[in-house]
MIPA-573853 format. One record per residue: x, y, z of N, C-alpha, C in turn. Coordinates in steps of 0.001 Angstrom, whole numbers, plus 500000, padded with zeros to 6 digits. Layout:
BEGIN
XYZXYZXYZ;...
This chain:
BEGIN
773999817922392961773534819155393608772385818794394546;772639819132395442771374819154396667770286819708396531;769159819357397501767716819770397258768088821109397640;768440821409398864768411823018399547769595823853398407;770242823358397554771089825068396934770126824640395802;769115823487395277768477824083393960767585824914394631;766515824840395869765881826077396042766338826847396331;767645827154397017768465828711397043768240829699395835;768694828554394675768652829251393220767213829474393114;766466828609393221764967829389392545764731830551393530;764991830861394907764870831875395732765603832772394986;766938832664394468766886834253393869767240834088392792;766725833452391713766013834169390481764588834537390606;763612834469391632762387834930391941762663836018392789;764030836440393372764169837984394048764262838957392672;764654838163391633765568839057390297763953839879389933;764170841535389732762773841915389529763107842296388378;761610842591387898760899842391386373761709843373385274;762304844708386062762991845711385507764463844820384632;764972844210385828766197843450385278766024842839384568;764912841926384407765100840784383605764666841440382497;763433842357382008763558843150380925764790844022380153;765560843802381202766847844890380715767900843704380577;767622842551380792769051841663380323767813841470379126;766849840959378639766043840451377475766216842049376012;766202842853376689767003843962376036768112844258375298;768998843423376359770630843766376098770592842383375031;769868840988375525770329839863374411769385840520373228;768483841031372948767948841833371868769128842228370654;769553843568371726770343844202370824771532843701370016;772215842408370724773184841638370289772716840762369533;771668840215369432771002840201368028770499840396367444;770222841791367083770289842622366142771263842884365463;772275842903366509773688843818365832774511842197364998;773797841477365235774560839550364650773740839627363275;772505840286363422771851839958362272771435838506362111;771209838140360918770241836855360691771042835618361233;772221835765360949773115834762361684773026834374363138;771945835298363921772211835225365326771339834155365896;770140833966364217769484833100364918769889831043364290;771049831538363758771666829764363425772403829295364879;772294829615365778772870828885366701772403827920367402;773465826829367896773634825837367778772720825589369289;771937824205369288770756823919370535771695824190371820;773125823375371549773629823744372926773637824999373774;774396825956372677774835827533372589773719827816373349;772455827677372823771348828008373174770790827960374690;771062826616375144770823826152376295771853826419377580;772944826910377173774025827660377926773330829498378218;772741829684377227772518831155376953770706831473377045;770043831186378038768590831944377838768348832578377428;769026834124377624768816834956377581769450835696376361;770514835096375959770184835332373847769483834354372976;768546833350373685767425832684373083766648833803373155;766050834397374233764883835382374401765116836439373219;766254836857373607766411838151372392766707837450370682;767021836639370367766952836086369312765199835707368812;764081835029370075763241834704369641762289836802369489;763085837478369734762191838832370150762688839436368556;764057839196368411764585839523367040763970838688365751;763565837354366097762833836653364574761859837480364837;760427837597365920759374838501365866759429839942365393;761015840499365570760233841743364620761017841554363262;761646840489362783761408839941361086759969839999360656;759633839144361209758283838984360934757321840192360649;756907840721361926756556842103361578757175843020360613;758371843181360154758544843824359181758325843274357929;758289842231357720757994841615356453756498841521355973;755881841188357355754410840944357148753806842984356623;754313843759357086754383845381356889754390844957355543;756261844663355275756322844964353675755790844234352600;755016843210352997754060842696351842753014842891352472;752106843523353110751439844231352843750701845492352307;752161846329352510752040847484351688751925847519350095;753560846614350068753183845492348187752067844905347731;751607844682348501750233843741348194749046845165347351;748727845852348281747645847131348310748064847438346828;749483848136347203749932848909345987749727847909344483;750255846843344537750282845647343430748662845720342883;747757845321343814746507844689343488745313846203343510;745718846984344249743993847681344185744856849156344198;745810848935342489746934850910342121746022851583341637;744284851414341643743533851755340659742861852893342167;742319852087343075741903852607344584742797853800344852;744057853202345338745266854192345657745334855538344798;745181855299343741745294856710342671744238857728342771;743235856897342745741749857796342977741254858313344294;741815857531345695741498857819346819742309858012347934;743379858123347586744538858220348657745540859131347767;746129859084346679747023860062346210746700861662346392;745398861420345784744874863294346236744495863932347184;744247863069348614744007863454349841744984864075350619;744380865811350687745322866504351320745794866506352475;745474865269353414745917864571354665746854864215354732;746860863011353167748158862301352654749401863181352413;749125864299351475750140865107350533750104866568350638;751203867040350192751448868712350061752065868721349006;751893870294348571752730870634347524754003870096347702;754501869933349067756060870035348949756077868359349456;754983867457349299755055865801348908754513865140348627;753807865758347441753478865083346867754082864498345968;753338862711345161753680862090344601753607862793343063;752143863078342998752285863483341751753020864840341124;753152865593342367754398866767341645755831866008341425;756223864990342311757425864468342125757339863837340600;756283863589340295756318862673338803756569863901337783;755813865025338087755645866200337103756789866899337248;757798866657338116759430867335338092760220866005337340;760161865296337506760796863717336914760918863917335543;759445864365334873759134864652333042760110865534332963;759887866530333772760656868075333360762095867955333421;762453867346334217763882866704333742764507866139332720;763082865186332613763739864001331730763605864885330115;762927865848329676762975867059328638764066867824328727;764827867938329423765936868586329860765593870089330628;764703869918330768763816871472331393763667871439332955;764223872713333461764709872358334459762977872365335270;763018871037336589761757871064337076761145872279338092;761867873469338238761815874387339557761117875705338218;761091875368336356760801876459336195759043876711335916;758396875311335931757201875455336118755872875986336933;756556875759338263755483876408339830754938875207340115;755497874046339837754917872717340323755660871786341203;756827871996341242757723870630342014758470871778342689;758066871135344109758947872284345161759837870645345725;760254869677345866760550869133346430762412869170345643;762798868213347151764458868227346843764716867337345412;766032868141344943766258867316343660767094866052344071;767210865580345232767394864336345750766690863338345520;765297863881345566764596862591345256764369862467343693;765216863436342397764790863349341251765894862341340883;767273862628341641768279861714341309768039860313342223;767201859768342612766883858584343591765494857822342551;764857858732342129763694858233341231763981858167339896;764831858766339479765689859215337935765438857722337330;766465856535337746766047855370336996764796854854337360;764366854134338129763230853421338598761839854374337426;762085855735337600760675856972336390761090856612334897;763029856454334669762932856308333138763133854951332770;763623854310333603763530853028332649763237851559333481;762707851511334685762066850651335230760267850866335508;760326849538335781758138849587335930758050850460337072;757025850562337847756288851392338447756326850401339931;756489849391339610757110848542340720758114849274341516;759465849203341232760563849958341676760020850840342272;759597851843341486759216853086342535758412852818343724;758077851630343746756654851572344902757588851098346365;758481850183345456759371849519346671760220850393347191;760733851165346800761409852520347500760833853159348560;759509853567348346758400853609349391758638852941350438;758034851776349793757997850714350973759372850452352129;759944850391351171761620850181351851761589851032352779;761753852391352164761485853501353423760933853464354788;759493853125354469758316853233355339759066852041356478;759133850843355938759650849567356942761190850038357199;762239850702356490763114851189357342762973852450358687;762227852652358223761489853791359375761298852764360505;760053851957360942760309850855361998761118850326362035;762027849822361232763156848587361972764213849992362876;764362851552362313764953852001363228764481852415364586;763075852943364470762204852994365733762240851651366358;762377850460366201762900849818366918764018849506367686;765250849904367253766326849777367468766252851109368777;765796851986368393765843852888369389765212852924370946;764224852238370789763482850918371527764273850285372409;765182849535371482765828848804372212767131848988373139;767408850589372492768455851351373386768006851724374440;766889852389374434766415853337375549766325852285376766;766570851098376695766324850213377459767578849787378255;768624849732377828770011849124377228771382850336378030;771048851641376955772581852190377786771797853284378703;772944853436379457773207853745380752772860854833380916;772779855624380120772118857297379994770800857550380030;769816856065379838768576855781379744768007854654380769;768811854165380787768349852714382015768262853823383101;769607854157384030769786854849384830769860855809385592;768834856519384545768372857765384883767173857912385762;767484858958386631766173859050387803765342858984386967;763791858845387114762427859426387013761799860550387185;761077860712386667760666862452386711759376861803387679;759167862848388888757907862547389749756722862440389132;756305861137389408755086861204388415755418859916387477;756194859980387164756760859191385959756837857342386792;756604856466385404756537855155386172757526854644384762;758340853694385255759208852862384173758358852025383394;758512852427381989757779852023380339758725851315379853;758740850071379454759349849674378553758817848659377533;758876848773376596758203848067375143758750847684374291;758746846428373671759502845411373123760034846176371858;760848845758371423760809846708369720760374846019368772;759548844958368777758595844500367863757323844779368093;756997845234369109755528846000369397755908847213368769;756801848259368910757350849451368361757304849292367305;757575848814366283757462848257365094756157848287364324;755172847494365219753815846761364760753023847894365044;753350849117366079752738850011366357752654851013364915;754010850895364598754218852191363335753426851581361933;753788850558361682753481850138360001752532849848359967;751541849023361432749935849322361100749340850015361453;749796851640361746748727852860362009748470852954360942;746949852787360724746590853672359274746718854718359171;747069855958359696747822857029359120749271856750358442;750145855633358947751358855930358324751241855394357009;750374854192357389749997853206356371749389853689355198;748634854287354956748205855523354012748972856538353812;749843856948354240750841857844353770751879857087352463;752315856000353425753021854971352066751954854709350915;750973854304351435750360853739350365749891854853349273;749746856658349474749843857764349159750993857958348148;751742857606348483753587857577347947753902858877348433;753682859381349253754163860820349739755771860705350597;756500861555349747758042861709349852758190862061351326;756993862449352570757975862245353675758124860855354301;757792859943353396759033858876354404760066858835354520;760781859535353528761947859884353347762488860720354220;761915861723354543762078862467355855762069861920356813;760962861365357102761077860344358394761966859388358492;762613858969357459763750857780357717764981858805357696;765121859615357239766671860326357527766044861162359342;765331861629359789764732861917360920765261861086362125;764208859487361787764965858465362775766239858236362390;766637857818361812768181857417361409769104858838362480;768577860076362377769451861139363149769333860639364872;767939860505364990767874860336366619768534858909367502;768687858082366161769373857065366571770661857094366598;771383857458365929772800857793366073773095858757366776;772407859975367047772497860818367902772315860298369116;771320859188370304771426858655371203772619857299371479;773092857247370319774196856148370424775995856982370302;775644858487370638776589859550370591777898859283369710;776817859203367948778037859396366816776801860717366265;777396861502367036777166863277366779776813864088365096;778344863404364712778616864291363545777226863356362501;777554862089362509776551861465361611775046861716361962;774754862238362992773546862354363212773436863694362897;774145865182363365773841866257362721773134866323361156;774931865522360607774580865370358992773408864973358621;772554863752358866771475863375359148770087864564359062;770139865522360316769329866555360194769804867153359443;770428867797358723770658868301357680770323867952356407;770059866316356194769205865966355030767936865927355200;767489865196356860765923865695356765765458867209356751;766244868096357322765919869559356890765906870155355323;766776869537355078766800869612353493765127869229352785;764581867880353311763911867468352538762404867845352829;762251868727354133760983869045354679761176870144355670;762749870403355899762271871700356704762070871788358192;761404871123358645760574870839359644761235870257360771;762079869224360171763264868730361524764038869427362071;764497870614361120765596871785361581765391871783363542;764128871576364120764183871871365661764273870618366318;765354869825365627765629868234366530767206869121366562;767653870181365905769127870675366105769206870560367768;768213870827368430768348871590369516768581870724370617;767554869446370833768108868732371476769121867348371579;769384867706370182771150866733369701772168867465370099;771918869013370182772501869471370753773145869132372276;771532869229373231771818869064374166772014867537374697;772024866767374026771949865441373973773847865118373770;774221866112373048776093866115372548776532866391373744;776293867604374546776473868035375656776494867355377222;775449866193377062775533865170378066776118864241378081;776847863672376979777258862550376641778223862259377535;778968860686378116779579860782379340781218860581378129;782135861285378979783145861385378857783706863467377916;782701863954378155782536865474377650783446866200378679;783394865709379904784126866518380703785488866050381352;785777865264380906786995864654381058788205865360381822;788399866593381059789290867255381834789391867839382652;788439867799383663787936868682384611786638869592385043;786849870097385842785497870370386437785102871747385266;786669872657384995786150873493384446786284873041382718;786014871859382103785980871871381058784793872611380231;784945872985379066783921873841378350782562873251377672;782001872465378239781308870934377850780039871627377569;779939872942377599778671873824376704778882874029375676;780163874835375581780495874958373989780580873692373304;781209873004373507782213872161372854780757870850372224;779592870882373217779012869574373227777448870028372556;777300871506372514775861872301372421775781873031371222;776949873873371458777212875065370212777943874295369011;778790873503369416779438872680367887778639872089367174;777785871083367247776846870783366572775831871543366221;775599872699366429774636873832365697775488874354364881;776623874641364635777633875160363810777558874401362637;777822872798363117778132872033362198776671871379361460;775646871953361762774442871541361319774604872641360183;774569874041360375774633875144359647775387874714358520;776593874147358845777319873872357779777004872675356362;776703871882357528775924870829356527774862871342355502;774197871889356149772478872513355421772762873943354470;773862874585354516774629875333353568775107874654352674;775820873901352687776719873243351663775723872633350537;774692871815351392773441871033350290772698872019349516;772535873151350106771671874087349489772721874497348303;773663875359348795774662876034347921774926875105346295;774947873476346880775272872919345723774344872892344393;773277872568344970771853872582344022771505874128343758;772065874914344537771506876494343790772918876418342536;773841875881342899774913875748341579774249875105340485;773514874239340506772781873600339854772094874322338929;771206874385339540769410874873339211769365876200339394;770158877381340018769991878502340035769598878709341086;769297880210341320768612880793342801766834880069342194;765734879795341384764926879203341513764881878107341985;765758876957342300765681876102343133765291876814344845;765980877737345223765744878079346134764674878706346615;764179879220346064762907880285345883761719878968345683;761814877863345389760862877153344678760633876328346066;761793875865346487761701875012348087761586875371349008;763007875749349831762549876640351237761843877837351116;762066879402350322761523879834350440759896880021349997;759315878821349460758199878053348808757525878002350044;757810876806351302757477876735352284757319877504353601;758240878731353117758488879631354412757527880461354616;757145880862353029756020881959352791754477881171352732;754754879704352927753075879279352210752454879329351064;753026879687350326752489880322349100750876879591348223;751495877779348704750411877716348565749484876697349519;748344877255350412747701877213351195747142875756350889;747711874617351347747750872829350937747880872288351678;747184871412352857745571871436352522745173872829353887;744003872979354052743706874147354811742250873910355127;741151874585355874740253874414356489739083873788355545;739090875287354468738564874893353611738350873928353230;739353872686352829739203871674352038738843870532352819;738885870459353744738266869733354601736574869337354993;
């Protein structure tokens, strides 16, 4: 090869701008992610044919790392200083609510495990999801188990905020979309995304709290991610368990909605296809349906006091946790 076509080539890979090359370091990202741990046994050659799934392989060991370094750290706290955590973080009404706290979840767990149902005391408003998820780890494992459930949570929460990261970068509904005036192109690694979530000390104290919305928050992300990767139904279902478990997500219906509605290939049949109904209104239907069915089953259960004890628990306030006062 000649002197003049190797500088041709360095002339345009130095035209290639910063957007692209972030968006191919993106795309080799996501393909290893989606290879998993295997993506990073490949072979020096493979490697040297392929830059640019070296880059995303070396971006994919970095957020191993970060998640691991998260999850033994959270293990660590909880393991060594459960004496701190109990006395100064469990009861902080920052951390917890009636409807997540740790220690009502323990005080519905007993009431079970007596055979008494936990909704007839005025103490455990939370889903009986998490009584059948804590059921073994409360009766017949250490206190370990339960912590790692937490944890698991909390670090599945980032590894999906990452992934989502790494879409928004990736498909075409997000790369290629104008800018809003004003607006300048952001893009951030999903191991910074990552490192951002598990060492805010707010979230970080929430786990370390044991407060049941991580659980929310991981069925939450888990919806917005499948919902931007347009598998609809699994993501409705999705809000329908985080609504279940806090309520509060019920208003992500709205723009999965409109998020169903954009998806490319909705209008397929023409100009006058019905790509409002079909892409907006179906998934509010089918959210309804989901979040009926979960309720209906556990009021089979537990009676209309399950119901009265949870949502309508939260709807009314009943009890004012935490509030000015306590502050």
């Amino acid at each position: 090869m000649s002197a003049d076509t190797l500088e041709q080539a360095d002339n345009e890979n130095s035209k290639q701008s910063p957007e692209n090359k972030k968006r191919e370091l993106a795309n080799a990202l996501v393909e290893a992610l989606a290879r998993g741990p295997a993506a990073h046994t490949d072979k020096p050659e493979q490697s040297a044919q392929q830059p640019s799934s070296t880059a995303g392989s070396s971006e994919g060991a970095r957020l191993m790392r970060v998640l691991a370094l998260g999850f033994v750290l959270r293990l660590f706290i909880l393991t060594f200083s459960s004496d701190f955590v109990s006395k100064h973080l469990s009861t902080r009404v920052e951390l917890g609510t009636p409807v997540t706290s740790y220690n009502r979840l323990v005080e519905g767990l007993h009431l079970a495990a007596q055979g008494i149902s936990p909704f007839d005391g005025g103490l455990f408003h939370q889903s009986p999801l998490l009584l059948i998820l804590f059921r073994a780890p409360f009766g017949w494992l250490p206190q370990l188990f339960s912590d790692v459930l937490f944890i698991a949570a909390d670090v599945s929460v980032a590894l999906m905020l990452a992934k989502i990261a790494a879409k928004k970068i990736t498909l075409p509904s997000f790369a290629s979309r104008p800018l809003v005036p004003g607006e300048t192109a952001f893009y951030c690694l999903p191991s910074a995304v990552a490192m951002l979530y598990l060492f805010n000390p707010l979230t970080l104290a929430t786990c370390l709290a044991r407060s049941t919305i991580v659980f929310s928050h991981l069925a939450t992300v888990c919806a917005l991610y499948f919902g931007i990767g347009g598998q609809i139904n699994t993501s409705v279902a999705l809000v329908a368990v985080a609504t279940h478990l806090s309520l509060y997500p019920a208003v992500l219906i709205a723009p999965l909605s409109l998020m169903a509605s954009g998806l490319p290939g909705r209008s397929k049949a023409g100009p006058q296809s019905p790509s409002l109904a079909t892409g907006a209104v179906l998934p509010l239907l089918k959210f309804v349906v989901f979040f009926v069915a979960i309720h209906a089953l556990f009021v089979l259960l537990y009676g209309f006091k399950y119901f009265s004890a949870t949502v309508e628990f939260t709807l009314q306030v009943a009890d004012l946790q935490p509030n000015v006062g306590l502050f």
